[in-house]
TORBA-666377 format. One record per residue (C-alpha): x negated, z, y negated; residue in one letter. Coordinates in pm, whole numbers, padded with zeros to 5 digits, always signed. Each point is the difference from the previous one (the first is absolute). Layout:
BEGIN
XZYa ...
END
This chain:
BEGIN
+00000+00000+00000x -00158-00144-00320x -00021+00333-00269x +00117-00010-00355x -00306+00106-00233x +00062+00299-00139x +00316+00086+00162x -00053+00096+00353x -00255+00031+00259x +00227+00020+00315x +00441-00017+00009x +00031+00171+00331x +00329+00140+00142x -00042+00252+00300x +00326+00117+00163x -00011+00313+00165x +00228+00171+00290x -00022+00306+00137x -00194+00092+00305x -00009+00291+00219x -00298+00197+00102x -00063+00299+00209x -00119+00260-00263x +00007+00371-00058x +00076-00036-00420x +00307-00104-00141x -00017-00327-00231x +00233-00159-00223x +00180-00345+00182x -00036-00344-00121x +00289-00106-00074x +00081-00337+00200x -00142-00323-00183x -00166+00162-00270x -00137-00291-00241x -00289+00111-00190x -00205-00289-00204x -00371+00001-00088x -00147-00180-00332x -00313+00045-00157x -00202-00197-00341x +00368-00006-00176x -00026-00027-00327x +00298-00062-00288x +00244-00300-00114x +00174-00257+00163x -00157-00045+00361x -00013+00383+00054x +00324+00029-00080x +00077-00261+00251x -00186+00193+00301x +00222+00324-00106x +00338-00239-00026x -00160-00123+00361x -00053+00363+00135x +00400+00093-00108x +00168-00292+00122x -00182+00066+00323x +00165+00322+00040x -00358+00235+00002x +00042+00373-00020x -00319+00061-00134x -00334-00134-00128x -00367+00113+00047x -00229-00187-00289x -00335-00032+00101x -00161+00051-00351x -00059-00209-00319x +00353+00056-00131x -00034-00242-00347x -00307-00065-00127x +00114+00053-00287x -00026+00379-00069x +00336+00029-00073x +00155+00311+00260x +00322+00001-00221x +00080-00375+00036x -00084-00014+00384x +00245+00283+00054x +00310-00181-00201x -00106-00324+00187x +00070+00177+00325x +00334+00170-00121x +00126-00299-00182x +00007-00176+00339x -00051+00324+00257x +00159+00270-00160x -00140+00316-00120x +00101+00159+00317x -00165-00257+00248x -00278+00160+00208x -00327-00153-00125x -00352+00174+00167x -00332-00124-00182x -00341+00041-00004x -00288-00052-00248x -00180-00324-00028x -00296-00058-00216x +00255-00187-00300x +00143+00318-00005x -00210+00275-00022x -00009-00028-00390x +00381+00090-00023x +00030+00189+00308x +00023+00357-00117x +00144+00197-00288x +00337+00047-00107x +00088-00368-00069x -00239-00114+00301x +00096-00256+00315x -00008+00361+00218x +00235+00201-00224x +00312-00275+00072x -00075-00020+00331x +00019+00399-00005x +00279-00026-00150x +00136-00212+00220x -00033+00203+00291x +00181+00283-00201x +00309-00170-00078x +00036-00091+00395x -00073+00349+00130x -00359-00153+00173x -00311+00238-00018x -00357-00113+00088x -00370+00184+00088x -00281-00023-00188x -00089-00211-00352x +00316-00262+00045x -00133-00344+00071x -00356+00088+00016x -00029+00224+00244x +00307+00123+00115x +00244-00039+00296x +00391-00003-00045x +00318-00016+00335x +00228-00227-00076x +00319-00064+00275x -00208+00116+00317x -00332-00215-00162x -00313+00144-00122x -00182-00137-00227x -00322+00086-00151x -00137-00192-00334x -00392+00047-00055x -00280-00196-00227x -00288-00083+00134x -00237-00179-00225x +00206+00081-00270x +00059+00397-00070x -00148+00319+00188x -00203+00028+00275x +00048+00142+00344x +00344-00294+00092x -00061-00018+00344x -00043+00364+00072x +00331+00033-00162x +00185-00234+00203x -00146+00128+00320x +00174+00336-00055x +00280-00086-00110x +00073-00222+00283x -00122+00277+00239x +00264+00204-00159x +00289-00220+00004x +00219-00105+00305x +00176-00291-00152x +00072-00342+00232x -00042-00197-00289x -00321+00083-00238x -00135-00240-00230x -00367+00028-00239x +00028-00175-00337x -00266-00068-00239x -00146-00267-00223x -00358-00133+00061x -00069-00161+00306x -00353-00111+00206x -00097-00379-00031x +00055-00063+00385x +00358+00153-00018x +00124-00273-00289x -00026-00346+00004x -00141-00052-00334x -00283+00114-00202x +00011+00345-00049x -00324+00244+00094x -00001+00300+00210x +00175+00285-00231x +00166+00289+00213x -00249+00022+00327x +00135-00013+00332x +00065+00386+00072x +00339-00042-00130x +00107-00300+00177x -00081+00182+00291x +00116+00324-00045x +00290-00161-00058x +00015-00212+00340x -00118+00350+00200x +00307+00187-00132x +00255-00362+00082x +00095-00099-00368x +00099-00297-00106x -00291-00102-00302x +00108-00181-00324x -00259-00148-00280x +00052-00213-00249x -00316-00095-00231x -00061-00402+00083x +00325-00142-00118x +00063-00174+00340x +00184+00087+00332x -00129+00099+00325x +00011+00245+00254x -00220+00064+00329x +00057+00073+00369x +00049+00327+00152x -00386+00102-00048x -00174+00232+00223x -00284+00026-00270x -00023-00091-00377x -00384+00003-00038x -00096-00179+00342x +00265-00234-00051x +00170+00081+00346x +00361-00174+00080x +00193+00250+00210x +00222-00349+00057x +00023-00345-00024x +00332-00045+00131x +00292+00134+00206x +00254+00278-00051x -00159+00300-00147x +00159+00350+00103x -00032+00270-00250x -00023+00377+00167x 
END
């Protein structure tokens, strides 16, 4: 799928049903179908607004924004793009990318309507929201980190909080990427520790970063390069 510059990295839809697993701790259920989308590399005007018109007519419940929000520094006009065609009420999870760090904090920042977000819809996270932090939403668990970007010590972070959480459905989010998991230019920004800490614990990994669409195969290992499989049905335990 060709990319639209400036708009979005990947347009990926990811329906979700509920699975059953033999486990001592009580989690939320997934509701049946659950539509969540993932964007990243957005941006503002007329072909972003599209991609949001897209993600509503498509009936999503939620989206998870893989950084670089605008580029134009402009928190308050990315949030009434989102509830002009969203709502104000829509659930919306995103993490930094390195557009945004300018705007990202204080009381006007990208982080503070996202926050606020949250709030209104009765959602509470872990941690520094969408740069280290980890949030359940319907039975899922996502965790939003920034390697490359802001703070240190990303994979660590994810490895405990996927040891602590008994979710089916677990998904990492963040920003940068390495230059063998894109199909573009970009260099080696976030290290491999937490694309693999991410595959030890079973989450689903989302980047954005390159402005292009891809995904891998069930890997075994991210910094050998190791294919768990080509092809076939894959059972997930």
């Amino acid at each position: 799928m060709r990319s639209w510059k400036y708009i979005i990295t990947f347009f990926v839809f990811i329906i979700v049903n509920p699975l059953w697993a033999q486990t001592p701790v009580t989690i939320s259920e997934t509701p049946p179908n659950l539509k969540i989308t993932f964007i990243g590399d957005q941006g503002l005007g007329k072909n972003a607004e599209a991609v949001l018109k897209l993600i509503k007519s498509e009936g999503a419940q939620a989206v998870l924004h893989q950084g670089d929000l605008d580029y134009k520094n402009n928190p308050s006009a990315w949030e009434a793009q989102i509830n002009n065609i969203l709502g104000p009420d829509f659930p919306y999870f995103a993490c930094v990318g390195n557009h945004d760090k300018r705007k990202w904090n204080g009381e006007n920042g990208y982080q503070q309507f996202l926050k606020s977000r949250l709030n209104r819809l009765g959602i509470t996270w872990d941690g520094d929201l969408g740069v280290k932090s980890s949030v359940q939403y319907k039975g899922i668990f996502i965790i939003q980190v920034a390697p490359g970007d802001v703070g240190f010590y990303h994979a660590a972070y994810i490895r405990e909080q996927l040891a602590e959480d008994k979710s089916i459905w677990m998904i990492c989010c963040w920003h940068r990427d390495m230059h063998l998991m894109q199909v573009a230019s970009k260099n080696d920004d976030t290290g491999w520790g937490v694309y693999d800490e991410a595959r030890k614990g079973g989450a689903i990994i989302a980047t954005a970063h390159d402005h292009s669409y891809g995904r891998t195969y069930l890997m075994s290992n991210f910094a050998k390069q190791e294919v768990t499989a080509y092809t076939g049905s894959l059972i997930i335990t």
